[in-house]
N, C-alpha and C positions, 0 to 999 in steps of 0.2 A: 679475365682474372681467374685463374686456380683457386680451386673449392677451397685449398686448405689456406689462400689468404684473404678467403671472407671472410667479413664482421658480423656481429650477431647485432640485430635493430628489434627492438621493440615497434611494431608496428599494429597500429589502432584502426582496423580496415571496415568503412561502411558501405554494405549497397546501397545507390540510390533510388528513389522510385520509379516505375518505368514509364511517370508523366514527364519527371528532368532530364528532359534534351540536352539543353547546356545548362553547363554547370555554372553557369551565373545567375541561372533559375536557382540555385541551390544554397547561394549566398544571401544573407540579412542585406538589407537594403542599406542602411547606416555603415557598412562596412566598408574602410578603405585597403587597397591593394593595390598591388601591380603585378601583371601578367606575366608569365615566359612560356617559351614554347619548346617540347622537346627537341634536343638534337639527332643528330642521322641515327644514333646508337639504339635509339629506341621505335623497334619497330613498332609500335601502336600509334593511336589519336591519344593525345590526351593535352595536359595544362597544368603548370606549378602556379602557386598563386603564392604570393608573398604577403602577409598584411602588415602595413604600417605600424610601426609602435608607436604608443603612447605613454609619454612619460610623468608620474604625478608622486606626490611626498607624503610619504602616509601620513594618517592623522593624529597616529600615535604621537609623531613627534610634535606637535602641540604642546600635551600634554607633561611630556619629559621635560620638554623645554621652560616651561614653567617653574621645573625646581631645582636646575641650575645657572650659574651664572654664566656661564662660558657657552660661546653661539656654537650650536649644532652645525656642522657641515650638510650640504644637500644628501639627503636621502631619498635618491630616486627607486620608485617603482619599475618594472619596464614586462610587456607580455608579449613575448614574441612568438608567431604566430606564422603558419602554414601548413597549406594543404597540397598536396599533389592528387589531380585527378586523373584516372585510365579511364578509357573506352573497351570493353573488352565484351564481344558476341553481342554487340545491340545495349550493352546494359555500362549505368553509368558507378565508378565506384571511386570514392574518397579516402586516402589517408592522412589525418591530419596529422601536423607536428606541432610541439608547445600550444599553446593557447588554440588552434586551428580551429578548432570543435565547434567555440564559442562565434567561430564566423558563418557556420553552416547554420540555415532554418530547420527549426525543429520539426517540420512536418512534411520535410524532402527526405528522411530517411526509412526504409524498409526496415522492419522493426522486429520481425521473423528472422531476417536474416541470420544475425547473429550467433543467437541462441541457436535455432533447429539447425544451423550447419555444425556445429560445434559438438551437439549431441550426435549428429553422425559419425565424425570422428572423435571422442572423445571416448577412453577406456571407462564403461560404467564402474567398473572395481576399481580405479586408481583415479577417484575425484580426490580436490584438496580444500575444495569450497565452495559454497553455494549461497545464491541471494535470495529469500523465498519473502512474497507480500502473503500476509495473512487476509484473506478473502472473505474472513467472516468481519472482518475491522480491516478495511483499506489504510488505515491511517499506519496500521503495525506493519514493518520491514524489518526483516533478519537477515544479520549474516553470519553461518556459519562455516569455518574453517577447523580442520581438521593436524593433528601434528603429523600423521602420516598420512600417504594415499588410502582412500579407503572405497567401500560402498557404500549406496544409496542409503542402506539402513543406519550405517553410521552419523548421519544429520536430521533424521527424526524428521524424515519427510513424509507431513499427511497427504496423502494424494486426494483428499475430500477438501479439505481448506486452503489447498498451498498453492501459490500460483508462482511458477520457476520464472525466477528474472533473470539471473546470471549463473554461471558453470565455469568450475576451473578444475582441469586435469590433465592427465596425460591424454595423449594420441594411441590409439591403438598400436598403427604402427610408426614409429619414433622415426620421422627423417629433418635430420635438421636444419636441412637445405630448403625443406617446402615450409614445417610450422612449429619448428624447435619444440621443447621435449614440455613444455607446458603453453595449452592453449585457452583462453578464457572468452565463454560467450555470452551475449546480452543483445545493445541491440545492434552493438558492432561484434567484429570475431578481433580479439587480440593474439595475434603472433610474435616468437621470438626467432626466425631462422637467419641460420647465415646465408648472407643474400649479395647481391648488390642491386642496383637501379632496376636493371635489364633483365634481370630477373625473376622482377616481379609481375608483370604481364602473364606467366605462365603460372604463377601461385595464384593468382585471381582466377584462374581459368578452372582450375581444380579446385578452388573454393565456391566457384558457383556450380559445378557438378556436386560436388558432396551436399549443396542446398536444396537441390533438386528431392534427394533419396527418403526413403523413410528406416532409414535404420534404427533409430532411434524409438521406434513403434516396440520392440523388441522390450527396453527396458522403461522405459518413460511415455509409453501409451497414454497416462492418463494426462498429460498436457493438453490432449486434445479435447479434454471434457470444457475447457473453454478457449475456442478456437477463435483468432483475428476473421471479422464479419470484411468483404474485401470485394461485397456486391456495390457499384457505385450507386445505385438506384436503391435500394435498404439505407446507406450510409448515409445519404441524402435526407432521408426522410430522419432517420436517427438523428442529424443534426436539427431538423427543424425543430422536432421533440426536446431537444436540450433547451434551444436559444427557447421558446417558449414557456422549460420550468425556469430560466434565469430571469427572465421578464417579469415570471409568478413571484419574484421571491423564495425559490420552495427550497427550502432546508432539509428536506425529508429525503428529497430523492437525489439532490445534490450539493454536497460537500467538497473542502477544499483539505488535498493532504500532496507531503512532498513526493513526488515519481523518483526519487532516491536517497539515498543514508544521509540526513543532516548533520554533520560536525556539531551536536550540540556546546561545545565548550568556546566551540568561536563562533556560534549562532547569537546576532543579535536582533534581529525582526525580519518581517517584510511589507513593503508597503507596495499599492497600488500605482502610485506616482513616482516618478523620477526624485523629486524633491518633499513628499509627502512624510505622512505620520508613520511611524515603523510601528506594527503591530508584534506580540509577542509569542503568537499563536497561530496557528492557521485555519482560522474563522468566515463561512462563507458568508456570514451577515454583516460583517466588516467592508467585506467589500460589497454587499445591497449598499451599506448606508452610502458610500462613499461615490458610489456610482446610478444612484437611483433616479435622478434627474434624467440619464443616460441611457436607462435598461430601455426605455419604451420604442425605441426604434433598432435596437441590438437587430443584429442578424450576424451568419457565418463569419462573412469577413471582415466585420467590424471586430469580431470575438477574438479571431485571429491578429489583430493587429494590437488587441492590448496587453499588457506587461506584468506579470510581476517583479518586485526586486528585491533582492534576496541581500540580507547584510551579514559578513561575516568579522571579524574582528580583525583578523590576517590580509584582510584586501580594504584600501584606500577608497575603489569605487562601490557600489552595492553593483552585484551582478546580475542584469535582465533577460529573465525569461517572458517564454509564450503563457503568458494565463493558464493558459487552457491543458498545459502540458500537466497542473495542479489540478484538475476538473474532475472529479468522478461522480457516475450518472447511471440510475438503473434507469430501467424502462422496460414495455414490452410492445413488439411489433410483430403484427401478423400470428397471434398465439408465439412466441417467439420470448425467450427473457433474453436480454442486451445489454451489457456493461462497457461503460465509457472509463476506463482507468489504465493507468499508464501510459498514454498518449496515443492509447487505441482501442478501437471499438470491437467488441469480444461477441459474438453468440455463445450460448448456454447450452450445450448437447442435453435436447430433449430429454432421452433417458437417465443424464447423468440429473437432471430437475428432477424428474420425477422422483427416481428414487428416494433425494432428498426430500421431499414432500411428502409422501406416500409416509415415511419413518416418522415425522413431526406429527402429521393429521392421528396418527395412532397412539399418543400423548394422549391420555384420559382429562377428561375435564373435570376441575374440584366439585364436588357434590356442595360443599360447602354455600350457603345464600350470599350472592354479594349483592350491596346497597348499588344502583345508580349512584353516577359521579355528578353531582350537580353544575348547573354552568359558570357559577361563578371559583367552584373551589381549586383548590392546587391542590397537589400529591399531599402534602401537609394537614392540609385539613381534614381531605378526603380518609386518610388514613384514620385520622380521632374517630371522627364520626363513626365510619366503620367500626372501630373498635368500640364504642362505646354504644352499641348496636346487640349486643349480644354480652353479658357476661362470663362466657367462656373465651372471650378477647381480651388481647391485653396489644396495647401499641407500642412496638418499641423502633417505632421511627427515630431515627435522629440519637439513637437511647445505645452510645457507641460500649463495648465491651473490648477489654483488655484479650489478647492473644499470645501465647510464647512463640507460636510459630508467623506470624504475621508482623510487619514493622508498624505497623499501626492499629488504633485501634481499631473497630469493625462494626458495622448493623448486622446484628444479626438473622434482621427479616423486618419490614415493618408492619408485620400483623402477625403474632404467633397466637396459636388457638388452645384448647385443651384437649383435641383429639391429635396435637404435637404436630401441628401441620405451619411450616414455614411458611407465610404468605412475601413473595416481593412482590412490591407494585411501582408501574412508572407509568408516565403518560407515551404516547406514542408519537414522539417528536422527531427524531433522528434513527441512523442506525449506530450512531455513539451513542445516544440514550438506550437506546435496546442492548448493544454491547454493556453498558454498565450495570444492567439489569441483570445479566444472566453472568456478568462476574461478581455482583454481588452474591448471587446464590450458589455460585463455585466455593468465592473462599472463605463465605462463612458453614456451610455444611463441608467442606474439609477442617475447618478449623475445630467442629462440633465431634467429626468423627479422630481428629489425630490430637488434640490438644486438650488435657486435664485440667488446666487453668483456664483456659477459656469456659468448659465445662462448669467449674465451681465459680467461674464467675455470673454466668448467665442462669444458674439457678438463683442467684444471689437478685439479681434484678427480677427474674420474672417472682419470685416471692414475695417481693414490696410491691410488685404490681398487682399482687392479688390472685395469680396461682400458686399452684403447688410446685415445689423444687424437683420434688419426684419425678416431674413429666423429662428432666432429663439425666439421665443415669450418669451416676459419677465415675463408677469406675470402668476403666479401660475392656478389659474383659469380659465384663455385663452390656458392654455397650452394643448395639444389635439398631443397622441403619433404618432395616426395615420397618421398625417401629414409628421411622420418624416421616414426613412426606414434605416434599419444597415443592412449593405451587409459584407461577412465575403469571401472574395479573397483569394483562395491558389495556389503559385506558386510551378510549378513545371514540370520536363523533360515530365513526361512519358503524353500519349493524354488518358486523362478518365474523367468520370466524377467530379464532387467535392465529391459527397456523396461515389464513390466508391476508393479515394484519400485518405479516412480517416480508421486508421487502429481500430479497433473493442473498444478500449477504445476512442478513442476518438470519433468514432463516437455515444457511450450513451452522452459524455461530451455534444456534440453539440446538441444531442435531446436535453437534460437538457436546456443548455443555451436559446437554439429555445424558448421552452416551456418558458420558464423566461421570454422572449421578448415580447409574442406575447400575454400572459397574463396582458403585464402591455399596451398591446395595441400599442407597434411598430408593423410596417412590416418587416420584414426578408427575406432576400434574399442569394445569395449565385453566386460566381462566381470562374471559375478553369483560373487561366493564364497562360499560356505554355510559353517554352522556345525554343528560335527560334535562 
């Protein structure tokens, strides 16, 4: 076929891992198909796979059907599905078509691939969009897209919190015969060239060459400050570490959040069962309760073989994922910190920890006397007490104030003092509990330093509580941060510091916030409360 009467194909290209031999090692076991085999035209090994449709009536129509008189015609579903696999230099790769994807097991795929080929070739100055997980809050995913090509600096990428999921832009150099003039990578590489079948054997070729390179060290070095852990003898042991805190119940160091963008408009739950309760949230004590008969003999491949199911409003079935693929897990092995999220297990470049820690441990500790937290009380209580502890307290837990620049109202601190010292306190349960902690102390000392009304209203409250309104300045101009200090209190059993209290995501979180703070000219402090 002549270049000039090829078509242009969107093509969705995975590597596979170099334990899948065959590619029926790479397919879901419930999955139906039928085989073909290339013809003379194509000089490689490889395999098209076809999977059988399924036909089902949405459930919508139920519903409709109820408030008319006249019978609805069939409204069939239908998800047509395929994949074609090559063999190319020892290594196995997948392109699927329609549904395809959904036929492949989620942990046959190379998951580097993608991405680090893509930044090889991809023009750093003419990106058009990026996927970035916030690393201090696994549970936050961003995408930004740009109206024109742009650079790195144009999406507001923290290379200290940002962990790069996906890339879209140009190719350096533009041939449209190898990967058309926009390429997107993640943990597959998406192409657009003008191709045909036979073609494509040679684009795989030079797509696993460009996988190899590190060009991408050039602008985007710092990816490497959390690199895929790819030792099988660490991984091993990192897995028995997980399936142990799941057995524990432990919420602290492992949480459940989606590995991609939720459609929230046509999000309706997910449940652990096929046929189960649809949850509204994604709660890993949902699934203790659900499963806790069960946790006590969990291991690897039990883990692997269970489900989440995801309900969207637009699809008739709920659609089933790996667990696990939702799992995120600190840990540390061998002096080593380890992160289990996005459906891979990450090492922590040394230096890039340290630093972060080194910054945090240098956060002054509040001079101020904090009470023991007794064993029976909550944040609630604990807070009174304290405050009523000292008459230069005052509590305004729960004691929310109005904002013009906030959509709601706000705490302002739930201990403020008369030397104007913000106190937050949380227990130390999660690191969403610790993220809330240090977004509370974000957007109420922005709200303290940019909002006049919020000002006149919280001198109005701490006055009925029995300070002076003076501790904080009305007007705009007179207002001076330095004056003021946010101290960020974590309770909790065990006797450590506060900086070593904090488990590796959230302690980048709290650099962050720090840094927020102490640019806009507060002081910051930090205090650990024990339990007695």
């Amino acid at each position: 076929m002549e270049n000039e009467d090829l078509k242009n194909f969107k093509l969705a290209i995975y590597l596979l891992k170099d334990t899948i031999i065959d590619f029926k090692d790479a397919i879901k076991e419930n999955a139906v198909f039928k085989e073909y085999d290339f013809n003379d035209k194509m000089k490689v090994n490889g395999k098209v796979l076809i999977g059988l449709t399924k036909k089902s009536e949405p459930n919508w129509k139920i519903l409709i059907q109820e408030g008319i008189n006249e019978r609805l015609p069939h409204l069939n579903n239908t998800s047509n599905r395929a994949i074609v696999f090559f063999i190319i230099d020892n290594s196995l790769f997948a392109i699927p078509f329609g549904y395809g994807k959904h036929l492949l097991k989620d942990d046959c795929i190379d998951r580097e691939f993608g991405l680090k080929t893509a930044l090889n070739i991809i023009n750093a100055d003419k990106l058009l969009s990026i996927d970035k997980a916030n690393i201090g809050d696994l549970s936050v995913l961003t995408k930004t897209q740009a109206s024109k090509k742009g650079t790195p600096d144009y999406f507001n990428i923290d290379i200290i919190k940002d962990l790069l999921r996906s890339i879209t832009g140009e190719p350096t150099i533009v041939l449209p015969n190898e990967y058309g003039n926009v390429i997107t990578g993640n943990e597959g590489i998406y192409i657009s060239p003008k191709t045909d079948i036979t073609k494509i054997p040679d684009i795989l070729k030079k797509l696993k060459q460009e996988y190899k390179k590190t060009t991408y060290k050039l602008r985007f070095d710092w990816i490497d400050n959390i690199k895929t852990e790819r030792d099988p003898t660490i991984i091993e042991s990192l897995k028995n570490n997980l399936i142990n805190e799941l057995k524990n119940n432990n919420s602290e160091a492992v949480h459940l959040a989606p590995p991609f963008i939720v459609n929230w408009e046509n999000f309706i739950g997910i449940s652990f069962t096929p046929n189960g309760e649809f949850f509204n949230e994604f709660d890993i004590q949902n699934y203790y309760s659900l499963k806790k008969d069960n946790l006590y003999n969990l291991d690897w491949d039990k883990l692997m073989r269970q489900k989440l199911y995801l309900k969207e409003s637009d699809n008739e079935d709920a659609i089933s994922f790996n667990l696990w693929r939702f799992l995120n897990f600190e840990t540390e092995y061998n002096g080593n910190n380890y992160v289990f999220t996005l459906s891979n297990w990450y090492r922590v470049n040394s230096n890039y920890y340290k630093s972060i820690y080194e910054y945090c441990s240098k956060i002054e500790e509040s001079s101020i006397h904090f009470l023991d937290c007794n064993k029976d009380e909550d944040e609630g209580k604990y807070n009174e007490r304290f405050a009523n502890s000292n008459p230069e307290f005052i509590c305004l837990d729960k004691k929310l104030i109005r904002s013009d620049i906030s959509r709601s109202e706000i705490e302002a601190c739930d201990i403020f003092t008369k030397s104007r010292e913000f106190i937050h306190v949380k227990f130390r349960e999660s690191s969403s509990t610790l993220s809330h902690l240090f977004a509370q102390g974000r957007i109420s000392s922005n709200s303290l330093r940019r909002d006049r009304t919020f000002r006149i209203n919280l001198r109005s409250k701490i006055k009925s509580l029995g300070l002076s309104s003076d501790l904080i300045t009305l007007d705009n101009n007179k207002f001076n941060p330095s004056d003021y200090t946010i101290t960020y209190a974590i309770i909790e059993k065990k006797k450590r510091r506060f900086v070593d209290s904090l488990p590796f995501f959230s302690l980048i979180n709290f650099r962050l916030t720090a840094e927020d703070l102490i640019l806009l000219g507060y002081n910051v402090k930090v205090k650990k409360i024990e339990i007695k």
